[in-house]
N, C-alpha and C positions, 0 to 999 in steps of 0.2 A: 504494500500500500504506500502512496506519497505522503510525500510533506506537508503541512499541513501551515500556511505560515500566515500566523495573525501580525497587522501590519494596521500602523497609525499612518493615513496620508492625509489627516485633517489639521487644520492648523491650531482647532479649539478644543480638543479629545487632547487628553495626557498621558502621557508615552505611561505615565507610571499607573495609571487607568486601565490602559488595554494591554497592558504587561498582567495584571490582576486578570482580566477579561479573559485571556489568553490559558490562563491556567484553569480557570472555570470551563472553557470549550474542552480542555482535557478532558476532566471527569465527565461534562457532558458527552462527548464523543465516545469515549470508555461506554456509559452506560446503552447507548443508540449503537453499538458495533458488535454488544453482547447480547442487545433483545433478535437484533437480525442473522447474528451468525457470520460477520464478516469481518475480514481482520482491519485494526485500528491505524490510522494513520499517526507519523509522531505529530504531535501539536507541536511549535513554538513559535515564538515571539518576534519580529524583526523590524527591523527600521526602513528595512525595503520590501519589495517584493521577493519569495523566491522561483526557484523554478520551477517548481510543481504547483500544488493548491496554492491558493490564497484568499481569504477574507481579508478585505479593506474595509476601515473606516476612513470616512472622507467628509468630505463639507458639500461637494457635488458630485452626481451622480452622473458616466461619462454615457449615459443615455436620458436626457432630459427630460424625453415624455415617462419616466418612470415618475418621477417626482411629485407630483400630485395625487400616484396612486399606489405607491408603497413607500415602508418604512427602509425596504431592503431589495434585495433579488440577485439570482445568481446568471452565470449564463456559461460559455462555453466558449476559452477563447485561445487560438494558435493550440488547439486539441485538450488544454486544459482546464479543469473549473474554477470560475474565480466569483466570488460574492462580493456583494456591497452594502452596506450599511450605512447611511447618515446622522453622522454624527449629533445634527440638530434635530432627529429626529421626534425628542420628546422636549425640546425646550431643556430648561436648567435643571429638568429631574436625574437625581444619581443616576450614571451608566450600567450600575445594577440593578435600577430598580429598586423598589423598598419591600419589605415583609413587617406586616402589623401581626403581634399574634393576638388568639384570639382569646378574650375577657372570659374568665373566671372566677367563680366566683363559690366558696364553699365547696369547692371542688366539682361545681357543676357548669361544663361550658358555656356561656351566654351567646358569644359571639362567634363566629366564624373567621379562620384568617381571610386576609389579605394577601394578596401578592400582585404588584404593581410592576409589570417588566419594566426594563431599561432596554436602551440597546444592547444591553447583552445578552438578553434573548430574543434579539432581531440574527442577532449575529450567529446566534444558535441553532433559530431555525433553518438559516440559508445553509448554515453549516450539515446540518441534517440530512437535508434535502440533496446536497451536493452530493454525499455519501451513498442516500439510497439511489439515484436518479442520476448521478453526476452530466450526464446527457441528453439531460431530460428526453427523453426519448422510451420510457418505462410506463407500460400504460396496466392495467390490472382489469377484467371483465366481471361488471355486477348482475344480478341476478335478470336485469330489463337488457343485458348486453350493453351495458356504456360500458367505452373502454376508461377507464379514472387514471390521470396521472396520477401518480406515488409520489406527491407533495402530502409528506409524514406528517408536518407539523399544522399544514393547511388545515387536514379535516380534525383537529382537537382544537384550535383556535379557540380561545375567547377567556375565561378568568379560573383558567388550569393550570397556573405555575408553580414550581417546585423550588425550593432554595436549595442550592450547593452553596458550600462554604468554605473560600477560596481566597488565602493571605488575611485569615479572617475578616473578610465580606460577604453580608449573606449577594447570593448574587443567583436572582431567578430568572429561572429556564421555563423553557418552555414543553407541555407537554408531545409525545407522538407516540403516532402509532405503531404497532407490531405486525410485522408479515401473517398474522391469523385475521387482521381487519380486511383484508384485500382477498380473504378463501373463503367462496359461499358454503355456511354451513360449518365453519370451523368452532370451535370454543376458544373462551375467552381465555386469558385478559386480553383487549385488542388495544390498550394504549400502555403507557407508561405508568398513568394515575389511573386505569380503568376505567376510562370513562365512555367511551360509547360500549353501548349495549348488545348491538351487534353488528358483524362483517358491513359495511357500506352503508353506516348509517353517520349521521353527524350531529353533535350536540348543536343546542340554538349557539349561534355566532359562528360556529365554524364553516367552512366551506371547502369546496373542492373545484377541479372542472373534470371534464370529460371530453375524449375526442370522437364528435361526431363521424356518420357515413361519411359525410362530403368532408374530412378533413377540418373542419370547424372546431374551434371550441367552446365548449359550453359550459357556464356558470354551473355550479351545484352548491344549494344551501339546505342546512335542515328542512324549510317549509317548501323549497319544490319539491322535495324527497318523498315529503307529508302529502303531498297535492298528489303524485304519481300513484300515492297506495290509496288515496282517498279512493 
């Protein structure tokens, strides 16, 4: 497997931020390399680009129509994978994200946590995705025959994040799926956190697409999902 090299090309993110970031995509990657069964690339840290993988954080994105419609995204370039994240992507919130836990009281839970991503689980999920799909070109057939890209972290989307804890920073991830959410008919667990219920289904907020007969792609969200079985 490659290299895996996390790379500050922003002028506002701090070397000594995604040096931390970097060590978190470890463990994260560690745990996404062990639910799929494929071996791990080494993670580290660099001031540049290398020659294999790369996630970059940046202040601009060297495709501008992404800009309005993601935090992140990867693609495939000179045969290698390389992601992006921006850096402004949440304003002035930690690049970890925050974790509230959750109130207590008499030893009986009141509240529910929190978990607020950061970019560092922008960067986790393109990191992800790179791993299972690196070519995007991976598609998986649901029970109506949609072919679904294998965007892992796509269909668990929405307020499912996990804290790692990394140069002690809580620093959350985000969750994904497992190779049994993509097999009709398989048993669970199909995510990380367990959360969808079964093979091709998606929690509210999450999403997916699908590639059409004619080569098209098609949005998937919980309530089309819901419309189709109505």
């Amino acid at each position: 497997m490659a290299t895996l090299t996390v790379v500050n090309e922003s002028k506002t993110a701090k070397n000594t931020d995604v040096l931390t970031m970097s060590q978190a995509i470890k463990v994260f990657v560690s745990q996404v390399c062990a639910a799929w069964g494929i071996p791990a690339p080494t993670v580290v840290y660099g001031i540049t680009r290398g020659t294999g993988w790369n996630i970059c954080i940046v202040d601009n994105f060297p495709n501008p129509a992404m800009t309005n419609i993601a935090y992140g995204y990867h693609e495939v370039v000179n045969g290698q994978p390389i992601g992006y994240v921006r850096a402004n992507s949440f304003g002035s919130r930690s690049p970890f994200g925050t974790y509230v836990k959750p109130l207590v009281i008499a030893g009986r839970q009141i509240t529910k946590p929190i978990y607020t991503p950061g970019i560092s689980a922008v960067a986790m999920h393109e990191v992800a995705e790179m791993l299972i799909d690196p070519n995007i070109n991976r598609y998986a057939t649901d029970p109506q025959g949609r072919q679904w890209l294998m965007e892992i972290c796509d269909h668990t989307t929405g307020n499912y994040n996990i804290p790692l804890t990394s140069y002690n920073a809580n620093v959350i991830a985000p969750d994904f799926t497992f190779p049994a959410f993509y097999e009709i008919g398989a048993k669970g667990p199909y995510s990380y956190l367990g959360v969808p219920t079964k093979p091709f289904t998606l929690p509210s907020g999450a999403y997916g697409y699908y590639k059409a007969a004619n080569g098209t792609v098609t949005p998937l969200t919980a309530e089309t999902i819901a419309l189709d079985k109505a």
